[in-house]
N, C-alpha and C positions, 0 to 999 in steps of 0.2 A: 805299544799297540793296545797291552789291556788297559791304561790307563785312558785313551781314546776311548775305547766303547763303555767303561763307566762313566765318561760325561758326555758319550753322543745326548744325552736325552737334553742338556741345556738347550741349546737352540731353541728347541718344541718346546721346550715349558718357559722359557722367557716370552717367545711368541705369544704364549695361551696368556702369557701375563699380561704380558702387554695388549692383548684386546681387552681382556677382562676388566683391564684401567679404566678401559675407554667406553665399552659399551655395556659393560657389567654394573659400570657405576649407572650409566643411564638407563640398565633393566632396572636397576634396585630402587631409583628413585623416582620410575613409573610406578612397579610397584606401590611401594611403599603412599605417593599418592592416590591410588586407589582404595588404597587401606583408611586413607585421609592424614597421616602423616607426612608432613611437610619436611623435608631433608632439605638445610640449607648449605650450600657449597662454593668455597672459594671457587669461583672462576679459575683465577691468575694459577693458584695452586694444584689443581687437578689438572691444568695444561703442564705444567711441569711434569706430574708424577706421569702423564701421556706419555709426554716426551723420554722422560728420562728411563721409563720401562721399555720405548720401543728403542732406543739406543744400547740399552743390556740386550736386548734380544739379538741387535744387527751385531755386539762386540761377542757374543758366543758363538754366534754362526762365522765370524770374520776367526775365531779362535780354532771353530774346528776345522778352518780351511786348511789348518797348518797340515794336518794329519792327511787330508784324500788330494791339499795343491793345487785346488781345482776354487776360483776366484769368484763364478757365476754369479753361486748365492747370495758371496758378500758384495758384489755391486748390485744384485736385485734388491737385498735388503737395505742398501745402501740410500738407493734411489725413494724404496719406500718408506723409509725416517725421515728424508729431505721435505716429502710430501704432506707428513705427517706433522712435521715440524712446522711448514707452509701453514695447513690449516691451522694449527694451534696457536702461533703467532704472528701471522700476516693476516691473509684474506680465507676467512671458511668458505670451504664449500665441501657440501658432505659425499658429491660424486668422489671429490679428489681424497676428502678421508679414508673414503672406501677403498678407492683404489691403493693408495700407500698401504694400509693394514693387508690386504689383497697382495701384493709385491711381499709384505712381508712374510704370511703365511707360503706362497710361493716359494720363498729363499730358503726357509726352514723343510720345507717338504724335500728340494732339490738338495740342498745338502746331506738330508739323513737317507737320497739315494746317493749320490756321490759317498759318503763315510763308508757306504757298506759295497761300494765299487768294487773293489779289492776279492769281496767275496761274492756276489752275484750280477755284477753288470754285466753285459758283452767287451770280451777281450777283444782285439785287434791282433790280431794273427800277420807276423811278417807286415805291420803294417797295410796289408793289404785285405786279407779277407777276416771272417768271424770266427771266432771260437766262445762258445759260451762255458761260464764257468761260476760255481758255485760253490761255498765253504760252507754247507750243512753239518745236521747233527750227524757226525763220525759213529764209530762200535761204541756203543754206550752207552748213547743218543748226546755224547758229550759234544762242545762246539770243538774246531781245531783250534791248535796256537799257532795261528799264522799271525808272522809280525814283519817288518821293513828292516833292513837290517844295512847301513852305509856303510861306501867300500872301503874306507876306513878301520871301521872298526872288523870287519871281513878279514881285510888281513892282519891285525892283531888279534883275532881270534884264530887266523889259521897257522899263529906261530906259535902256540899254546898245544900241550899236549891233547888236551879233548877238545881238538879241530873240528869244527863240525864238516859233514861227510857236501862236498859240492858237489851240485849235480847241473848241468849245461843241456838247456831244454832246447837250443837252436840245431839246424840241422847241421850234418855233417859238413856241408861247404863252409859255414857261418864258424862253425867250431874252430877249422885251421885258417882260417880266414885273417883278413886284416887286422881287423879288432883282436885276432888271435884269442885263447882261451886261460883262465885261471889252472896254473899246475894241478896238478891230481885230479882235475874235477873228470867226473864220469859224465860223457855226451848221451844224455837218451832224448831226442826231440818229443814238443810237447806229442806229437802226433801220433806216438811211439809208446808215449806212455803209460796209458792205462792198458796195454798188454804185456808189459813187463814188470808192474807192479813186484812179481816176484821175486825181481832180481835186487829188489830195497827193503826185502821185509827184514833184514838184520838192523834197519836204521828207523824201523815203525816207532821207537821209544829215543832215537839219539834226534842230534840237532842235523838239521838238514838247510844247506842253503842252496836257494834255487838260483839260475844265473838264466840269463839272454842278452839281447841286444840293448834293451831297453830296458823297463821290467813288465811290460804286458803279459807277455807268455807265460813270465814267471807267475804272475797270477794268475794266472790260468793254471796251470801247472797244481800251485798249491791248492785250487780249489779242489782241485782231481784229488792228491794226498788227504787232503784234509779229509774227504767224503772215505777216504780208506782207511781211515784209521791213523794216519801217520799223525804225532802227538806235538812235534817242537819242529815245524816247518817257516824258514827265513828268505824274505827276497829281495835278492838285492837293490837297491836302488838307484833306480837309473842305470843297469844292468851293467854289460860290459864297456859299454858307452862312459860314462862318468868312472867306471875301475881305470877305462885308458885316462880320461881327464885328469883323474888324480894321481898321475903318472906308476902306478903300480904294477908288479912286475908282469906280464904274458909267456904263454908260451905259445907260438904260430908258426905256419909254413908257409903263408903266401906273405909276402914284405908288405907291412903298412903303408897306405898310400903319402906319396910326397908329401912333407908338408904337415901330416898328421899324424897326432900323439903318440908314441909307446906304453 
């Protein structure tokens, strides 16, 4: 995850690149006519360098999709390389340049809010209603380490002496429920949470992995820790949904529904 927010910034600065190709070349060489200096320019070659800056730009945003999974931007920006491409090799028209570079600015802005989803979007509570939630500067104005952590690797990390401590942020029915729950993990729903804060300050400094149904809550969840202080906060991914997929073990009291995983 820290390696994601060191290169959230590609996107945005391939973007800035890729205009600047385009229309920086065409400030510079108004310019520079003014001045009475005549700047003479491959055609054929500056459509390339167009093209192939606004194609880095749509392959960083389509890279950082890996990290927030969320596809939008790399088909916005997608659509506006096609566009871009269109004018610079087919038929110009400077409406439709506008608009591709437009599409592309668009895809880069929408992804570096998706990237930072995790820490300040609106959560999706049970699916159903809102919970907002945010991973500010923590005591010390430091950020938190909150990172995605797969069920995988989850449980090879909870077979290790320094297990990290789970915590099960769904309610009580959801805990013994079908999905059933991760052994030892401690149920405090997200709803619950920031009034019991107290009963976690032995784990402010250890690794803490967050669990639900999915991982929304769990983001949520972390936003809350992260804003308190807690320092090595992990969620799992795709909650206890994808822990049942990848058949690992539960502990529950109501029996799995027919049909569906263990």
């Amino acid at each position: 995850m820290a390696r994601a927010r060191h290169t959230a910034w590609l996107p945005r600065a391939a973007t800035v690149l890729a205009i600047l190709s385009c229309y920086g070349t065409t400030a510079l060489i108004s310019i520079l006519a003014l001045l009475g200096i005549s700047l003479a320019v491959d055609q054929g070659a500056w459509a390339v360098a167009i093209g192939f800056s606004t194609a880095l730009a749509v392959l960083a945003i389509a890279a950082s999709a890996r990290h927030h999974r969320r596809y939008g931007p790399t088909a916005a920006g997608a659509l506006g390389l096609a566009l871009v491409l269109w004018v610079m090799f087919g038929s110009y028209a400077w409406t439709i340049e506008l608009a591709g570079f437009a599409l592309l600015v668009v895809a880069a802005l929408w992804d570096r809010r998706l990237a930072r989803a995790p820490i300040r979007a609106r959560i999706q509570l049970n699916d159903g209603g809102a919970v907002s939630g945010r991973v500010g500067a923590a005591a010390g104005g430091k950020a938190s380490d909150m990172s995605w952590i797969e069920p995988g690797d989850l449980a090879d990390r909870l077979g290790r002496e320094a297990n990290p401590m789970v915590i099960d942020v769904r309610g009580a029915d959801e805990f013994d429920g079908p999905l059933g729950h991760i052994a030892a993990a401690m149920n405090v729903p997200v709803q619950e949470l920031a009034v019991r804060l107290r009963e976690l300050d032995a784990y402010r400094t250890a690794p803490i992995a967050l669990v639900c149904r999915t991982d929304r809550r769990s983001a949520a969840a972390a936003a809350l820790l992260g804003d308190a202080g807690f320092r090595h906060v992990h969620v799992l991914r795709g909650g206890m949904e994808a822990w049942n997929r990848s058949g690992l073990p539960v502990e529950r009291r109501t029996p799995p529904p027919s049909g569906g995983n263990t």
